[in-house]
C-alpha positions as CSV (number, residue, x, y, z in Angstrom):
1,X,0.0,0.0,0.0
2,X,1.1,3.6,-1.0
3,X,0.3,7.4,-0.1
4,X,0.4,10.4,-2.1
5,X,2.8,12.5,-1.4
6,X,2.5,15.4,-3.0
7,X,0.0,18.1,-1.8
8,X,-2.7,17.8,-4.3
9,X,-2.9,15.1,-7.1
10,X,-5.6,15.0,-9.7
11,X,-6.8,11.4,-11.0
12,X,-8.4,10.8,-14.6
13,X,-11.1,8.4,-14.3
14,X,-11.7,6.0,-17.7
15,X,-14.8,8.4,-18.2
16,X,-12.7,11.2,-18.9
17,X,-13.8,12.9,-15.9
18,X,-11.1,14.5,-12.6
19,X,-11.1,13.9,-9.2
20,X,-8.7,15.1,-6.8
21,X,-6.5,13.5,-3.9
22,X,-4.5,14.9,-1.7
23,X,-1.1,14.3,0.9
24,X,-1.6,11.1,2.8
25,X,-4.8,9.6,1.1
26,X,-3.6,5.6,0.4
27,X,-3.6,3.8,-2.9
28,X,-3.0,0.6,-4.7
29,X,-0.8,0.9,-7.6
30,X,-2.5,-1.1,-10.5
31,X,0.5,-3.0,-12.5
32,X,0.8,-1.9,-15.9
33,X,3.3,-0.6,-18.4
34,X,1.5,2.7,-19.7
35,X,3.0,6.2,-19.3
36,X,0.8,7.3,-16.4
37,X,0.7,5.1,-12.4
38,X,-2.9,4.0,-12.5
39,X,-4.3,3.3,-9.1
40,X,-6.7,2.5,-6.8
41,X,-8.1,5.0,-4.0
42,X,-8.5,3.3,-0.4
43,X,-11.1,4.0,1.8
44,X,-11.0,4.1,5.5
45,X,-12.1,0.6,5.3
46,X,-9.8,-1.1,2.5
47,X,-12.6,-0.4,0.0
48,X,-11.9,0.8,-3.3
49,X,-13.7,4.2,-3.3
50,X,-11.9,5.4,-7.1
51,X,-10.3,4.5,-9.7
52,X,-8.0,5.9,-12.5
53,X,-4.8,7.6,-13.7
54,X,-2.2,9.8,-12.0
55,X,1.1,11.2,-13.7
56,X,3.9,9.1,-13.5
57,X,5.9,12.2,-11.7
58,X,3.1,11.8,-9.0
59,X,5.3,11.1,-5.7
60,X,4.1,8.1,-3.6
61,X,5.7,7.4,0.0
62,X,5.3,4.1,2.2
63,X,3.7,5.7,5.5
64,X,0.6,7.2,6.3
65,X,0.3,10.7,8.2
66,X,-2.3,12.3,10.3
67,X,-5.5,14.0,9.4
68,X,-8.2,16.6,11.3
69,X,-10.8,18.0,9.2
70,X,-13.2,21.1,10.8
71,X,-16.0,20.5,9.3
72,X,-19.1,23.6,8.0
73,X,-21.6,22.5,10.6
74,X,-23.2,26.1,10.2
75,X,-23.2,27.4,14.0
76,X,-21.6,24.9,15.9
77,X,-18.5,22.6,16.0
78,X,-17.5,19.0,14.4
79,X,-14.2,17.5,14.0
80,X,-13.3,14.5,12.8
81,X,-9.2,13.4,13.3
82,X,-7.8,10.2,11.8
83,X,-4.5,8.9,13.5
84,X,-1.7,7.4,11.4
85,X,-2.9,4.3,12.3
86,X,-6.2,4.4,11.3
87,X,-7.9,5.6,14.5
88,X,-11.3,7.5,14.2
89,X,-11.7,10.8,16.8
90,X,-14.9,12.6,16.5
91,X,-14.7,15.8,18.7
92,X,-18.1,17.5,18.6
93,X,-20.6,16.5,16.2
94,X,-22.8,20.3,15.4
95,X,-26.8,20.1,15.9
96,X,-28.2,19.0,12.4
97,X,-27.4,16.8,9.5
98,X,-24.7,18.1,8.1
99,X,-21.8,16.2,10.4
100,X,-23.6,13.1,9.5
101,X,-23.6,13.5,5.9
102,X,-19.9,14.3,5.7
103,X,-19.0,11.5,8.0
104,X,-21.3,9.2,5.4
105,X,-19.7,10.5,2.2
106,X,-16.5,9.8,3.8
107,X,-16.7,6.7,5.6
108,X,-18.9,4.6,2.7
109,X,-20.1,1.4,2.9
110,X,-21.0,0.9,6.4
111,X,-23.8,-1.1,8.1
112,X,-25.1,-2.7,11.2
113,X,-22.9,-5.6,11.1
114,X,-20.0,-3.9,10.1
115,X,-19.8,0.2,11.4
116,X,-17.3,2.0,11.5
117,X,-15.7,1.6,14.9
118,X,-15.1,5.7,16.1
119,X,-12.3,5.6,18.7
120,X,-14.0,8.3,20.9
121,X,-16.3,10.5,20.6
122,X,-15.3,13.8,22.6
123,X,-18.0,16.3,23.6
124,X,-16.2,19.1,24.7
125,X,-19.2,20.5,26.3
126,X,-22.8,20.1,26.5
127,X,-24.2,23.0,24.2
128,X,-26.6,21.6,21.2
129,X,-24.3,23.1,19.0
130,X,-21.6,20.5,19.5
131,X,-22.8,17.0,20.3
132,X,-26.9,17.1,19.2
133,X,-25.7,16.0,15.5
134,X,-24.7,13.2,16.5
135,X,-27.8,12.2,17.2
136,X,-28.4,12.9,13.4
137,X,-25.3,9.7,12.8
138,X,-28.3,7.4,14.4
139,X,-31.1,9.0,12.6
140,X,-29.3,8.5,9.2
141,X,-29.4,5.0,9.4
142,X,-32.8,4.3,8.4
143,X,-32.1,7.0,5.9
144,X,-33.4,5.3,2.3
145,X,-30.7,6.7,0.5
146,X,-27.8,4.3,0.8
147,X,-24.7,7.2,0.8
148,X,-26.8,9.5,3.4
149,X,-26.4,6.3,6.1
150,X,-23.9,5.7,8.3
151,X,-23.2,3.1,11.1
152,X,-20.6,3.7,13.9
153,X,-19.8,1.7,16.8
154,X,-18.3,4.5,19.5
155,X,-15.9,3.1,22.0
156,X,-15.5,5.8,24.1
157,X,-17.2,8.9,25.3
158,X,-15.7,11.8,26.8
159,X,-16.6,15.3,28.5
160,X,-16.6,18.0,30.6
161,X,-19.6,16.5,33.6
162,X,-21.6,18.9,33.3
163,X,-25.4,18.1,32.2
164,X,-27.5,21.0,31.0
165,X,-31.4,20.6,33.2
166,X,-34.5,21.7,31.4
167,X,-34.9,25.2,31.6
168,X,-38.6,24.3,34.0
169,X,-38.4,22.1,37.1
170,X,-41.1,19.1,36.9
171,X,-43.4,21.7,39.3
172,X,-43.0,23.8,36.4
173,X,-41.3,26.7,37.8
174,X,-38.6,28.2,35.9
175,X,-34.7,27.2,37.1
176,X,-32.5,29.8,38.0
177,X,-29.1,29.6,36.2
178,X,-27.3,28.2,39.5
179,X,-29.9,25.5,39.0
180,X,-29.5,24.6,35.1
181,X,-26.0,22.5,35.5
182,X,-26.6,20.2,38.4
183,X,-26.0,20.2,42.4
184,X,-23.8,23.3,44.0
185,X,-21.3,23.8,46.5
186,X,-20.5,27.3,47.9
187,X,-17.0,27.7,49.4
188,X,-15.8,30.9,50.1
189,X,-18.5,33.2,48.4
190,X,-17.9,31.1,45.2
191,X,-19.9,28.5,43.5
192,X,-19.2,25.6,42.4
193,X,-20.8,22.9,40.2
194,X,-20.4,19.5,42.2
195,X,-23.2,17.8,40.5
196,X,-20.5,16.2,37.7
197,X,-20.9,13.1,36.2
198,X,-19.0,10.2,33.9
199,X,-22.4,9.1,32.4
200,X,-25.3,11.6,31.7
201,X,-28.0,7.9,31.5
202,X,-27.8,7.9,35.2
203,X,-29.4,10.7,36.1
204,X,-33.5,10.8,36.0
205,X,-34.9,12.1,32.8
206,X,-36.2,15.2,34.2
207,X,-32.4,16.1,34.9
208,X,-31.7,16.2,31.4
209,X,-32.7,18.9,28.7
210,X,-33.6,17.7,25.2
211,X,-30.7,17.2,23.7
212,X,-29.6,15.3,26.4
213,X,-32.3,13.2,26.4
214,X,-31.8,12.0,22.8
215,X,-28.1,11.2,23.3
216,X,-28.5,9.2,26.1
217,X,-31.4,7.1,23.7
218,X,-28.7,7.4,20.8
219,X,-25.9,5.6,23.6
220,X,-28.3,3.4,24.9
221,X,-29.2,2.4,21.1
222,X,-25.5,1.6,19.9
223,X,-24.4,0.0,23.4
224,X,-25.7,-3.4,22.0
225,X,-23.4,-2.8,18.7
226,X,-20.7,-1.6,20.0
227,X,-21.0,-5.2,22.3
228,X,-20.8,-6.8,19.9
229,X,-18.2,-5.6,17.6
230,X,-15.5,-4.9,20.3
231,X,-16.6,-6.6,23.0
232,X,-16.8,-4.4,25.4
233,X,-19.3,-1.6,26.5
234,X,-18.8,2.1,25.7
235,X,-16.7,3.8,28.0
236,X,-18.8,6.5,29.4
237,X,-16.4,9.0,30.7
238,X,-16.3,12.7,32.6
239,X,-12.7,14.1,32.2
240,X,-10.6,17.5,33.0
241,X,-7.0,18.5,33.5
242,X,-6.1,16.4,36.3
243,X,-6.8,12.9,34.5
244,X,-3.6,11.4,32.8
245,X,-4.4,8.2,31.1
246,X,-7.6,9.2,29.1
247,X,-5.3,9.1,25.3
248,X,-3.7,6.3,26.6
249,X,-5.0,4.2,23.4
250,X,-3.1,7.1,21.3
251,X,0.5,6.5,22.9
252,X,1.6,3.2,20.8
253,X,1.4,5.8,17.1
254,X,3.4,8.3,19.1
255,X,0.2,10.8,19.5
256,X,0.3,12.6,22.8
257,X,-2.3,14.4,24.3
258,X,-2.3,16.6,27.0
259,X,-5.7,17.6,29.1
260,X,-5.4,21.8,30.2
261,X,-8.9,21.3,31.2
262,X,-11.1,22.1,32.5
263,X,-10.1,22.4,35.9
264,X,-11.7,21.5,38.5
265,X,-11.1,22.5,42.5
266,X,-11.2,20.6,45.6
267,X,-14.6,21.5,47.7
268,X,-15.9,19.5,50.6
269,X,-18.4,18.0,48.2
270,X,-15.6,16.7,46.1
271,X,-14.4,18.4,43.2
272,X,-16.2,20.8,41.3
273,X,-15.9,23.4,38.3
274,X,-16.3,27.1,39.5
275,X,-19.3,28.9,38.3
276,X,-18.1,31.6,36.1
277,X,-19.9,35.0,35.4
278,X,-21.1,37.1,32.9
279,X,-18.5,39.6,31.6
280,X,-19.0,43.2,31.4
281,X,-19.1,44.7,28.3
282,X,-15.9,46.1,28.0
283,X,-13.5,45.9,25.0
284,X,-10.2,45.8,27.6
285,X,-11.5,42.6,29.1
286,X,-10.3,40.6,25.8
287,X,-6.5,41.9,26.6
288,X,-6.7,39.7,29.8
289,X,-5.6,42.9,32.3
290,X,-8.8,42.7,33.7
291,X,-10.7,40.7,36.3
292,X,-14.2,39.2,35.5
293,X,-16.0,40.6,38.8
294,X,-19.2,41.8,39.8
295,X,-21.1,39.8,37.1
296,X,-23.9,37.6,38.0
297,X,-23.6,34.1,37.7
298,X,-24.2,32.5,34.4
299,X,-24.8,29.3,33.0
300,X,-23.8,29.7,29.1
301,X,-20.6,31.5,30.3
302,X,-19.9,28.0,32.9
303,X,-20.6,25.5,30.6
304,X,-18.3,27.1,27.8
305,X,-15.6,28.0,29.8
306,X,-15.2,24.4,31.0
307,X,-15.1,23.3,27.3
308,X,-12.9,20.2,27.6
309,X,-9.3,22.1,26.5
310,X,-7.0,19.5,25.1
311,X,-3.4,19.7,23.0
312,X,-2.6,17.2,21.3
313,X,1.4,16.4,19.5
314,X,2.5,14.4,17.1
315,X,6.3,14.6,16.2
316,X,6.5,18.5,16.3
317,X,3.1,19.7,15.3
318,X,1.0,20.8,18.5
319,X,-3.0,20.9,17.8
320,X,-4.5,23.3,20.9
321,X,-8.4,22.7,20.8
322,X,-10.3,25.1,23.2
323,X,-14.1,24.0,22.2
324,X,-16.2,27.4,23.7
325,X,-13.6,28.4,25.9
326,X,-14.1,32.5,26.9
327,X,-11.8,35.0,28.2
328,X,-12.5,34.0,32.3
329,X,-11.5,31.0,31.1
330,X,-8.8,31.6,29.1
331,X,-7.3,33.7,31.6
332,X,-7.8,30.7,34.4
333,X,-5.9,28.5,31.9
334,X,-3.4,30.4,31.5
335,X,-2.4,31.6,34.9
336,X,-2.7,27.7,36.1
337,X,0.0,26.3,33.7
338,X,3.5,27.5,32.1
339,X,3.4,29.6,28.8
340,X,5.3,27.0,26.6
341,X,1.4,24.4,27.5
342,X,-0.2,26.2,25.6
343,X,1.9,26.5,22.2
344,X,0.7,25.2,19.0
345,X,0.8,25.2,15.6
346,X,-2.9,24.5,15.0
347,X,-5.1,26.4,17.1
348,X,-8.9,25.2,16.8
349,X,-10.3,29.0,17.5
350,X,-12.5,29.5,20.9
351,X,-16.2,29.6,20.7
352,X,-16.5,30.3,16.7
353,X,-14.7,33.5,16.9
354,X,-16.3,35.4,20.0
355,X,-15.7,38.3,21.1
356,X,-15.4,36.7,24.5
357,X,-12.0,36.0,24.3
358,X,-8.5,36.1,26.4
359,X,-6.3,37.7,24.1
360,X,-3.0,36.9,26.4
361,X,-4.0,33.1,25.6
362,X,-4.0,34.0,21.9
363,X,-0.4,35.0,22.4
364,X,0.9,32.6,24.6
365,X,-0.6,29.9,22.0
366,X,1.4,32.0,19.1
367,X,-0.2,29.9,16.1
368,X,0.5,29.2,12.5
369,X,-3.4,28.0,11.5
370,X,-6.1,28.9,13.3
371,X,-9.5,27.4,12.0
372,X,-12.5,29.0,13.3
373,X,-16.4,27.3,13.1
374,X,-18.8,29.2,12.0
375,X,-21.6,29.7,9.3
376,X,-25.1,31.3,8.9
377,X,-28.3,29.3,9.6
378,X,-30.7,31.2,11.0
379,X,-31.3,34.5,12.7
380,X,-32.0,33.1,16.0
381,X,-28.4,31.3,15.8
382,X,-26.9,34.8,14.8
383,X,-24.1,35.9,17.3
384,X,-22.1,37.7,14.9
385,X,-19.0,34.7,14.3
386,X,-16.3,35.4,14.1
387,X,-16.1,39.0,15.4
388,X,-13.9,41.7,13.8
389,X,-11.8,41.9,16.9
390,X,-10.6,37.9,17.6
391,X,-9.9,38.2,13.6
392,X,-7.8,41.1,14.4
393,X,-6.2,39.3,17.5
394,X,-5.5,36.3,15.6
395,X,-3.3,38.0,13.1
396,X,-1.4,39.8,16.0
397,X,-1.0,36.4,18.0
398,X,0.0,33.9,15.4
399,X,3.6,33.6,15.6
400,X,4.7,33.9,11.8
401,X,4.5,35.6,8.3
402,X,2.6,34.4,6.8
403,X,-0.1,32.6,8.7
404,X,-3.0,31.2,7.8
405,X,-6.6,31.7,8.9
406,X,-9.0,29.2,8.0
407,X,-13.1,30.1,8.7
408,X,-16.1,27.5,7.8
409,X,-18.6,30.1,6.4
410,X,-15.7,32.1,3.9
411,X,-14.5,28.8,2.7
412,X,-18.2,27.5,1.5
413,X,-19.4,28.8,-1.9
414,X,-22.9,29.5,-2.9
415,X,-24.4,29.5,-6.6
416,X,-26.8,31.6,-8.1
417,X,-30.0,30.4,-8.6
418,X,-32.4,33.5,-9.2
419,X,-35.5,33.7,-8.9
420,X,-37.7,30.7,-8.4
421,X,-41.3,30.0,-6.7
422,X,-41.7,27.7,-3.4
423,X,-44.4,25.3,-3.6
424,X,-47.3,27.7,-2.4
425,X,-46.4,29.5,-5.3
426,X,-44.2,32.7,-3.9
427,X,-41.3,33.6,-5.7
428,X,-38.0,34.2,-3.9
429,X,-34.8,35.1,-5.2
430,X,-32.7,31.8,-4.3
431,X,-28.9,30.8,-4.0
432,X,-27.6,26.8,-3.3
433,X,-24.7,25.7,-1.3
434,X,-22.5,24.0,-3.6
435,X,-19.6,23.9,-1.4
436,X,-19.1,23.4,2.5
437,X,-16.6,24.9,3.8
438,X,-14.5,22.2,5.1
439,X,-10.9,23.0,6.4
440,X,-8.2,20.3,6.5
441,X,-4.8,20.4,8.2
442,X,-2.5,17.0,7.3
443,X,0.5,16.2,9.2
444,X,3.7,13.8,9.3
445,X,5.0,15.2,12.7
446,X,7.1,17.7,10.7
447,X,5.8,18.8,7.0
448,X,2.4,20.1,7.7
449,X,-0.6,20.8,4.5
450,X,-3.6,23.0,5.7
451,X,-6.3,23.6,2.8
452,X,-9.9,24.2,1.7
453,X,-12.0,23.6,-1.0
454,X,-13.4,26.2,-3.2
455,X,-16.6,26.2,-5.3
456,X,-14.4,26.2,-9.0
457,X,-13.6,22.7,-9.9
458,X,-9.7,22.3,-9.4
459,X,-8.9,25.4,-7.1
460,X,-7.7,25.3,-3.6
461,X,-6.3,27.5,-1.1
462,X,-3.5,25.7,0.4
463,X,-0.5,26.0,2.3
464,X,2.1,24.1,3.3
465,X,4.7,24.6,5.8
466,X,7.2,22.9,8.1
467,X,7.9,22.4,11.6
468,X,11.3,21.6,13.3
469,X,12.0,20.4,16.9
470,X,12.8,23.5,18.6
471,X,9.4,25.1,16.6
472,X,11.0,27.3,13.7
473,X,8.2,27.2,10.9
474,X,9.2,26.9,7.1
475,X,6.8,28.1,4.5
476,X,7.1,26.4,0.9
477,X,6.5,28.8,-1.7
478,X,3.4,27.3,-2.9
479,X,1.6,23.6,-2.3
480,X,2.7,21.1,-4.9
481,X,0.1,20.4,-7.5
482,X,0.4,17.5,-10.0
483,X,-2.6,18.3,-12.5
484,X,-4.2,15.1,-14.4
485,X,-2.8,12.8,-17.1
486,X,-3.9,13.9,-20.7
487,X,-7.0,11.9,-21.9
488,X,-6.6,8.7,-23.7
């Protein structure tokens, strides 16, 4: 088996038609004596997914390399990371379809008996917006349309504890936001969320808000798959800064990963994650100077600033990802651990680009590629992503020129349709998605590819660069391109 090892390589199918490939995907070189390599394209699974020619100057190498794709999930986040060795990471999963569809169109050909086994699935926190699409992975298997279904077996599942309540108590009252994220502990005029758990099913239903709900019906429904595929149950698991074997399963490809947090403190109810408050509205807060004081106690601003907060290494590429993570919580971070914890390379961007951000954090990270999530959906999911000012900061904190930032929403493309009539009959002026704007970053542990897709057949905005052991980055002049063999 072989990988392409040049940045992007285009492949003629026998219909005449192009496809492209890029660094690291594996093929099967076809024996043959033409003038072109014809090969093979090889799925996650083995399968053959494509076939056809590449140019005989195409380079091939023997070993495969890492992979993390962010992908458009509109407002929200959903990751998916494959490991040198073939291991599946899904961290966050958005709150509709789309995560499922890509991870369909990706991973083809799965079914009940055979699903495709997903190493962990990581919630970094317990927002819709990043773990109710997956849900939408179990929904899609009744799906009639054979490439909209997937089947996954997950064997773990990680985050932060905390369980979201229904905004009404069973008497019907309305909770107060102390009251949405479980049992409390006050120690020293400060509260703390004690109420933490390692599996969200053992609480009563009426502790659990919707999306809750469905995910513990979506666990419940793949525990007898995933039973009988590996054996063992689904590790149900609550994790923050102080656990060290969670990645253990990562260490034997040389992947490292470090938990920053959250963190949790030591309260006579055991340990808990302080509730955090709601900023004021001043633009100094973001330069981290600042204390967040007088605020009152908020339960969006808790439950994203304990976004699980993980970096993860492989050879000399460092991957920081911060889930919602704001400035209180940036600023926590970064006052609990030395300066060089937090440096990376790749820098998955806080909460879609707020403007709740600690821009001290930003600097200490010093990044190369920052990928933000974000997209429009609807204008009760409008929060203005990313803001002008974490664009701004970005540029400031990443730590060479050039650098590269990466954003769902700029890198989809819509077509023009014009104007067309709905099925009452009322005419609208309409546009289709033709592209989502997925954002990839490849890796060997020191060469590293980040690129997008773009809505004009062939183009790409990619960049490659590379990475030493003491950190110095290398940009190439351009990617390397190896365009398709001339038709037959």
């Amino acid at each position: 088996m072989k990988y392409l090892d040049d940045d992007i390589v285009d492949l003629r199918r026998d219909d005449g038609s192009t496809w492209q490939y890029y660094w690291g995907d594996r093929v099967e070189i076809v024996p043959g004596n033409g003038p072109d390599q014809r090969v093979r394209v090889i799925g996650h699974d083995g399968a053959v997914i494509d076939e056809g020619r590449i140019r005989a100057s195409a380079k091939l190498r023997d070993t495969p390399i890492l992979k993390l794709s962010m992908i458009d999930v509109q407002q929200g986040d959903g990751l998916i990371l494959e490991t040198p060795g073939g291991k599946v990471i899904f961290i966050d999963g958005g709150d509709n379809q789309l995560f499922a569809r890509h991870a369909a169109a990706r991973f083809r050909g799965t079914s009940d008996a055979s699903p495709l086994v997903v190493d962990l699935m990581l919630v970094t926190h317990g927002d819709a917006d990043h773990f109710d699409g997956l849900n939408d992975l179990r929904r899609s298997e009744t799906d009639s349309r054979a490439r909209k279904r997937i089947f996954v077996a997950p064997r773990r599942y990680y985050h932060n504890g905390i369980v979201k309540r229904p905004g009404s108590k069973p008497d019907g009252t309305r909770r107060r936001d102390v009251e949405k994220l479980g049992s409390t502990t006050e120690v020293g005029g400060e509260t703390f969320i004690t109420g933490l758990v390692d599996d969200p099913g053992a609480l009563p239903a009426e502790e659990r808000n919707a999306p809750f709900e469905s995910w513990c019906e979506t666990l419940d429904a793949w525990e007898p798959r995933v039973l009988a595929v590996t054996g063992a149950p689904i590790e149900r698991r609550r994790i923050d800064y102080t656990v060290s074997d969670a990645f253990d399963f990562l260490a034997v490809e040389d992947v490292h990963v470090e938990l920053l947090g959250p963190i949790v403190e030591d309260t006579p109810a055991g340990p808990g994650l302080r509730f955090l408050r709601d900023p004021p509205d001043d633009a100094a807060l973001m330069l981290g100077t600042e204390e967040v004081t007088g605020g009152s106690l908020s339960a969006s601003h808790t439950i994203n600033g304990h976004s699980i907060a993980m970096r993860l290494r492989y050879g000399n590429v460092r991957f920081l990802f911060t889930g919602d993570m704001n400035q209180e919580a940036g600023q926590r971070l970064r006052q609990a651990l030395p300066a060089a914890a937090l440096r990376c390379e790749i820098l998955k961007a806080p909460h879609h680009g707020s403007a709740d951000f600690d821009m001290e954090m930003l600097m200490e990270a010093g990044p190369v590629v920052s990928l933000i999530s974000s997209g429009d959906e609807s204008a009760a999911k409008e929060y203005i992503h990313p803001r002008a000012t974490l664009m701004a900061a970005l540029g400031k904190a990443s730590r060479t020129t050039p650098a590269v930032i990466f954003i769902t929403e700029l890198a989809a493309f819509f077509k023009v349709i014009g104007y067309t009539e709905d099925k009452a009959g009322r005419r609208f002026f309409a546009f289709e998605r033709t592209n989502f704007g997925i954002c990839h970053v490849r890796t060997d542990g020191e060469r590293v590819l980040a690129f997008t897709h773009s809505g004009k057949k062939g183009m790409n905005e990619a960049y490659r660069f590379t990475v030493s052991g003491s950190g110095a980055v290398q940009f190439a002049a351009k990617a390397s391109k190896v365009s398709a063999p001339r038709k037959n």
